[in-house]
Biotite code that builds the C-alpha atoms (Angstrom):
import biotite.structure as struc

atoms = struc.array([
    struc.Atom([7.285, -5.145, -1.748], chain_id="A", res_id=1, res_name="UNK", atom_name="CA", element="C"),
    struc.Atom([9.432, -2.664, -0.876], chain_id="A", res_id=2, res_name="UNK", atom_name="CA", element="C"),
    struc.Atom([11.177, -0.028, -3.367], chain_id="A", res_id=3, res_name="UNK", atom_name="CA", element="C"),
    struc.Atom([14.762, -0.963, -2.250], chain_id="A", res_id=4, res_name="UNK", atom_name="CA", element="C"),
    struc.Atom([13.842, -4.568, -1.678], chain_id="A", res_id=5, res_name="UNK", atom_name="CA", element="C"),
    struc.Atom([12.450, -4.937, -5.448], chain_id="A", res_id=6, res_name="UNK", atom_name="CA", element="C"),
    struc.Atom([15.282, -3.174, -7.085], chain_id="A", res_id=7, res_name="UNK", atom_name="CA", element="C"),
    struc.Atom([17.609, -5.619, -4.859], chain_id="A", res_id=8, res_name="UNK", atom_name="CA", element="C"),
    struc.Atom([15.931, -8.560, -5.952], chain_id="A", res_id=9, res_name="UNK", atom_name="CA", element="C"),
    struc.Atom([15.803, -7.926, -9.586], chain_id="A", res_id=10, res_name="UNK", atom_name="CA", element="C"),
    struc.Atom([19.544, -6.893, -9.688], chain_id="A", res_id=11, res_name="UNK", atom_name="CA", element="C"),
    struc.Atom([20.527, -10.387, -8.161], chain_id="A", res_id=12, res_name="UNK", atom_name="CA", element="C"),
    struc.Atom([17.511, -11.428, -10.831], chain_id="A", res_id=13, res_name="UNK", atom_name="CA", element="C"),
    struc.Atom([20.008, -10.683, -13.800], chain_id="A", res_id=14, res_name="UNK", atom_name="CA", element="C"),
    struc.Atom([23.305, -11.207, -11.900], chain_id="A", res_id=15, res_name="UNK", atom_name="CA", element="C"),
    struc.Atom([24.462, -7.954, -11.557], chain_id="A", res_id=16, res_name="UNK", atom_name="CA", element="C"),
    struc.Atom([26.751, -6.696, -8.387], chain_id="A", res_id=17, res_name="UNK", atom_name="CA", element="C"),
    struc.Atom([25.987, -3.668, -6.462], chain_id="A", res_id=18, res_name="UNK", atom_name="CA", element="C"),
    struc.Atom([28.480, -2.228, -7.763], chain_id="A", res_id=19, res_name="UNK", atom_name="CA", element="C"),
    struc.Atom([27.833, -3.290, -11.398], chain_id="A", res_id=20, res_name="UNK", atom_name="CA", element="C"),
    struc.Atom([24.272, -1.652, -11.846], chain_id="A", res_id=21, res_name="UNK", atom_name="CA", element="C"),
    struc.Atom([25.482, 1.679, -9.744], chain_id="A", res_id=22, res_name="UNK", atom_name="CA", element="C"),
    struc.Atom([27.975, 2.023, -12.486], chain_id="A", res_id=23, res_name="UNK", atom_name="CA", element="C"),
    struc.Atom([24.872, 1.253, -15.351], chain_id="A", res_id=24, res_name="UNK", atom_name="CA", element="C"),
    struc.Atom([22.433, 4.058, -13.204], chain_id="A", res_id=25, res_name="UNK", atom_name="CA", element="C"),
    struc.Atom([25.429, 6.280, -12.906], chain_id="A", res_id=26, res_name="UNK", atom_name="CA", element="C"),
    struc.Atom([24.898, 6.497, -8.968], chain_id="A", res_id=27, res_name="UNK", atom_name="CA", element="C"),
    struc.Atom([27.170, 5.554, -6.189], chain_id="A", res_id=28, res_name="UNK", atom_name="CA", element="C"),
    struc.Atom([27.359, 1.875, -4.932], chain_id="A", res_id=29, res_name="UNK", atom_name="CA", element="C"),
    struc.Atom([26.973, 2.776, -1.183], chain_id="A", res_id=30, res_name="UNK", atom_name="CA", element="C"),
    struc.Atom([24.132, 5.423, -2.129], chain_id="A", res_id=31, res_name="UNK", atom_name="CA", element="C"),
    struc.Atom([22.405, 2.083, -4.243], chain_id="A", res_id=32, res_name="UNK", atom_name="CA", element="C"),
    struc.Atom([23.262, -0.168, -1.176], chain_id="A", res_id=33, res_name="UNK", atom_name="CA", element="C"),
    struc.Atom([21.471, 2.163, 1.563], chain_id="A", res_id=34, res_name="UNK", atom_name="CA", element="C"),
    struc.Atom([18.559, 2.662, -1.049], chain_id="A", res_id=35, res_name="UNK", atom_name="CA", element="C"),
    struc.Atom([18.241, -1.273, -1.436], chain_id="A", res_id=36, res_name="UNK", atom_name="CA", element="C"),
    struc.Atom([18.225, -1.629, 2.491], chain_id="A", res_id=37, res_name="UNK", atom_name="CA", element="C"),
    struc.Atom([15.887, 0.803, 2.474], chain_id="A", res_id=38, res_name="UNK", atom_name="CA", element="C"),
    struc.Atom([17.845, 3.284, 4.859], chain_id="A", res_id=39, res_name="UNK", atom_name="CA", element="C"),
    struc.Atom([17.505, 5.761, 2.407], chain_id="A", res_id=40, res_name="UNK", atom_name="CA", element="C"),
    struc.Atom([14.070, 6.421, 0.379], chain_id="A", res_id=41, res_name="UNK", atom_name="CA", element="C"),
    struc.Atom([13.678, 5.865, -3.175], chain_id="A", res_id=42, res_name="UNK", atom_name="CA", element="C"),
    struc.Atom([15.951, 8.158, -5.005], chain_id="A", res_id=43, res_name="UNK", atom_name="CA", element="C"),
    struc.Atom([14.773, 11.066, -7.728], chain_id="A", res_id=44, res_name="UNK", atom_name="CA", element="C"),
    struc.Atom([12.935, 10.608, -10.578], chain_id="A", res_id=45, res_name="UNK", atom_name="CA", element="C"),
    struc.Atom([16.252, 10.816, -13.124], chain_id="A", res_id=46, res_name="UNK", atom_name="CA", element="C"),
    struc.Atom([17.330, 8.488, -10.720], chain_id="A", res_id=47, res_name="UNK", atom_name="CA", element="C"),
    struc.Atom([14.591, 6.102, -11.296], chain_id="A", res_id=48, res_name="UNK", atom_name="CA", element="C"),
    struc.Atom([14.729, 6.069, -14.739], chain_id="A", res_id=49, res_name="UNK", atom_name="CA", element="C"),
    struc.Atom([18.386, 4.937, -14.977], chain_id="A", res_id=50, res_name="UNK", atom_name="CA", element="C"),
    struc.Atom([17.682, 2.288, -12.643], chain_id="A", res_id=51, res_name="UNK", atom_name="CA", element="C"),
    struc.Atom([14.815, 1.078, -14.664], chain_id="A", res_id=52, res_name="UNK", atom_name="CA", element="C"),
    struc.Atom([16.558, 1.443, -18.130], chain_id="A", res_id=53, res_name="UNK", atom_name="CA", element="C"),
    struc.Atom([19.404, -0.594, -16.015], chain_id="A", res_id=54, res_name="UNK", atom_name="CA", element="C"),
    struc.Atom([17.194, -3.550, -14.544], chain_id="A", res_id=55, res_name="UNK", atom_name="CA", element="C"),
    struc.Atom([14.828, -3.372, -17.898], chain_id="A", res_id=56, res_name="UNK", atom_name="CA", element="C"),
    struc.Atom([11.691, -2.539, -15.852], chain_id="A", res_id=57, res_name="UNK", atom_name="CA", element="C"),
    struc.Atom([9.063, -0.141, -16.983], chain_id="A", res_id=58, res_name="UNK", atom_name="CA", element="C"),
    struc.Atom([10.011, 3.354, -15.630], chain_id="A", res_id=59, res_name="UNK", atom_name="CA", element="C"),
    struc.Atom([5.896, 3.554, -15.013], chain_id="A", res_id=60, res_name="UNK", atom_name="CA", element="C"),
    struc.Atom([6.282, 0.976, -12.494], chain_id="A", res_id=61, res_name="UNK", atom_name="CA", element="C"),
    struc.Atom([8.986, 1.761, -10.514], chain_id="A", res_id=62, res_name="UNK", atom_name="CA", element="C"),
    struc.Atom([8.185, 5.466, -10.411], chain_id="A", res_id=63, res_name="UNK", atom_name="CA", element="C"),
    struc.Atom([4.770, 3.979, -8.665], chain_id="A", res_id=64, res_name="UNK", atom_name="CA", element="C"),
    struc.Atom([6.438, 1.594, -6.273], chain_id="A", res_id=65, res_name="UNK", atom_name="CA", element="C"),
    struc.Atom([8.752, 4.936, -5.572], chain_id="A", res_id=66, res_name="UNK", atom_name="CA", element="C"),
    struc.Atom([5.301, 6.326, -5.116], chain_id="A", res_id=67, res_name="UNK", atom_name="CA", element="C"),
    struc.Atom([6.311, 9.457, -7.369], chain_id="A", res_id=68, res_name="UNK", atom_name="CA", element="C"),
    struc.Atom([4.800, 10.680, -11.177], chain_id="A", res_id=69, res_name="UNK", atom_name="CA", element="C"),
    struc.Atom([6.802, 11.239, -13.836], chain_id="A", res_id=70, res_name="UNK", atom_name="CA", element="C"),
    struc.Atom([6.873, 15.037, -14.357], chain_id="A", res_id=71, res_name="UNK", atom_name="CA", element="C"),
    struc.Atom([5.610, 14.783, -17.930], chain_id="A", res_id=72, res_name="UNK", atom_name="CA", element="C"),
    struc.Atom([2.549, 13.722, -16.448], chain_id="A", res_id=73, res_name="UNK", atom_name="CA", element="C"),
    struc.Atom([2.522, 16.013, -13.750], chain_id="A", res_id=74, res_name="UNK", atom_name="CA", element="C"),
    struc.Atom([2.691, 18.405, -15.872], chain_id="A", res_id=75, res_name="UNK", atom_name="CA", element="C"),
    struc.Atom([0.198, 17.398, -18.395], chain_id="A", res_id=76, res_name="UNK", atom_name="CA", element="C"),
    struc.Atom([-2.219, 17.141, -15.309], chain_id="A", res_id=77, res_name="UNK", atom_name="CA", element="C"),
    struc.Atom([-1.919, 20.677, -13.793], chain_id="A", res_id=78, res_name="UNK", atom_name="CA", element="C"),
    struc.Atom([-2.274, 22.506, -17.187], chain_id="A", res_id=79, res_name="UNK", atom_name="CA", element="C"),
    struc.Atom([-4.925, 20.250, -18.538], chain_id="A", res_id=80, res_name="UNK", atom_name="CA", element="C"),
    struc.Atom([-8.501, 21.036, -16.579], chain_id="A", res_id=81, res_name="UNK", atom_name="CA", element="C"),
    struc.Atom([-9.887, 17.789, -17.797], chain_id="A", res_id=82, res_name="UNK", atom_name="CA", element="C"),
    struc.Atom([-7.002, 15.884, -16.538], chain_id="A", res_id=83, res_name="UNK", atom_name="CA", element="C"),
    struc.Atom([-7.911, 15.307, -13.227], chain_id="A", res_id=84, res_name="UNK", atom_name="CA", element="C"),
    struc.Atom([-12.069, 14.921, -13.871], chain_id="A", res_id=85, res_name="UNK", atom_name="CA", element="C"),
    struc.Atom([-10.525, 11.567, -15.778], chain_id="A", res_id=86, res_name="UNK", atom_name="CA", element="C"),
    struc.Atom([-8.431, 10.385, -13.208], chain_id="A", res_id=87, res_name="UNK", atom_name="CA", element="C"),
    struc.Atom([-11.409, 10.715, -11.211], chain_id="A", res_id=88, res_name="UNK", atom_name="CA", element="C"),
    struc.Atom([-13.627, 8.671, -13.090], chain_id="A", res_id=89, res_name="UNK", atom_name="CA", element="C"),
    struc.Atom([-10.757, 5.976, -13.818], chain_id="A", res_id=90, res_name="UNK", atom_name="CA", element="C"),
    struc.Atom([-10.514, 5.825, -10.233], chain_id="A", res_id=91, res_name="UNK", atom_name="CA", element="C"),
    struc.Atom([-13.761, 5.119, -9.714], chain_id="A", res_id=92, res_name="UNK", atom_name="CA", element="C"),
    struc.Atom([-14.018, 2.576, -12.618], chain_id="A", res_id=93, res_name="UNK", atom_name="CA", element="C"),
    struc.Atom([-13.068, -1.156, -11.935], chain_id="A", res_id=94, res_name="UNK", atom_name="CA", element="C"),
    struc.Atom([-9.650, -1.693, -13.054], chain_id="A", res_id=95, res_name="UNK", atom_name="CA", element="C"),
    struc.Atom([-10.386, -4.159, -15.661], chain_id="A", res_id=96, res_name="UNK", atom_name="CA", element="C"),
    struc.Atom([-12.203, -1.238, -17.528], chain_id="A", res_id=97, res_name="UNK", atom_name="CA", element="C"),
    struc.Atom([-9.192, 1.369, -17.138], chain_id="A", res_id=98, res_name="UNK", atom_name="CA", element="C"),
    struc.Atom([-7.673, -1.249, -18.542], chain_id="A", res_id=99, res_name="UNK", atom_name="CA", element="C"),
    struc.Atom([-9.753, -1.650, -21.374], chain_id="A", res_id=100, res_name="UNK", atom_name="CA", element="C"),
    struc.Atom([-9.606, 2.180, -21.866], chain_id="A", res_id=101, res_name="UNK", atom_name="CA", element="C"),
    struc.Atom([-6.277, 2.008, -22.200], chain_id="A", res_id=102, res_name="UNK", atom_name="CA", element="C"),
    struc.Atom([-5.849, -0.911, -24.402], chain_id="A", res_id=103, res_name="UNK", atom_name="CA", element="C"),
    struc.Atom([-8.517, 1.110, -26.841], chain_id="A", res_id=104, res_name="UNK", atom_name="CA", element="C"),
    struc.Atom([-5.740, 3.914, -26.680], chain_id="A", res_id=105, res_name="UNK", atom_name="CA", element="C"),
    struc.Atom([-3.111, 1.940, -27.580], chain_id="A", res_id=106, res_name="UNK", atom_name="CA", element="C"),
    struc.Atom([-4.752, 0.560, -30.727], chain_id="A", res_id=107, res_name="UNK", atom_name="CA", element="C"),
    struc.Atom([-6.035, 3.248, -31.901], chain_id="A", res_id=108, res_name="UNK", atom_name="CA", element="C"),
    struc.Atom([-2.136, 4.967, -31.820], chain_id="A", res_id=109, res_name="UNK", atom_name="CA", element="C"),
    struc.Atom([-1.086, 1.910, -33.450], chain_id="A", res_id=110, res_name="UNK", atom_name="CA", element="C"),
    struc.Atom([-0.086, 0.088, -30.777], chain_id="A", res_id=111, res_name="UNK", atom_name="CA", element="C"),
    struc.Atom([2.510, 2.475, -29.110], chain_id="A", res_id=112, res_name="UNK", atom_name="CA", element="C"),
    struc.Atom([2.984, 4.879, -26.573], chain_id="A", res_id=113, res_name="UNK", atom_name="CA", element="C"),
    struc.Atom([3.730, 8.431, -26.172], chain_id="A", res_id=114, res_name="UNK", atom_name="CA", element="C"),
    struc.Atom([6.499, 9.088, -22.993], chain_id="A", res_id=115, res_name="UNK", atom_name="CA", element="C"),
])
């Protein structure tokens, strides 16, 4: 699905105008409009984030169906040389066992994650 068609479909999901979740994201309702009609590509990364606190969807998600990474993680990637040599190898891993990596990481943090 589409970036604009999701974020359309979720805000009709919990009821909420156009008008009503541009005011919640702090964007304007014709900018929201041509981004759910997909006139306009999905907006910034800020951007993103309000809309996901707004709808209640993980920000992880939605940056991914906006096809962008959150700059945290950008970050952490160029400055870490290891970074990428494990992306690699998750990528090359089924994704049941990323999954299970990840699951491992999570418990052994205590069940939560760092943003």
């Amino acid at each position: 699905m589409e970036f604009g068609a999701y974020i359309r479909e979720r805000r009709k999901a919990l009821k909420y105008s156009l008008r009503e979740l541009a005011e919640a994201a702090e964007i304007d309702f014709t900018y929201l409009s041509k981004v759910e009609t997909g006139r306009f590509p999905p907006p910034s990364e800020d951007v993103i984030q309000r809309l996901a606190k707004a709808l209640d969807i993980d920000v992880d998600e939605l940056l991914a169906m906006a096809k962008k990474v959150d700059t945290s993680i950008h970050e952490f990637i160029v400055s870490n040389p290891a970074a990428p040599k494990l992306l690699r190898a998750l990528k090359e891993e089924r994704l049941s066992e990323a999954e299970q990596i990840l699951d491992k990481i999570r418990r052994k943090k205590g069940g939560t994650e760092e943003s």
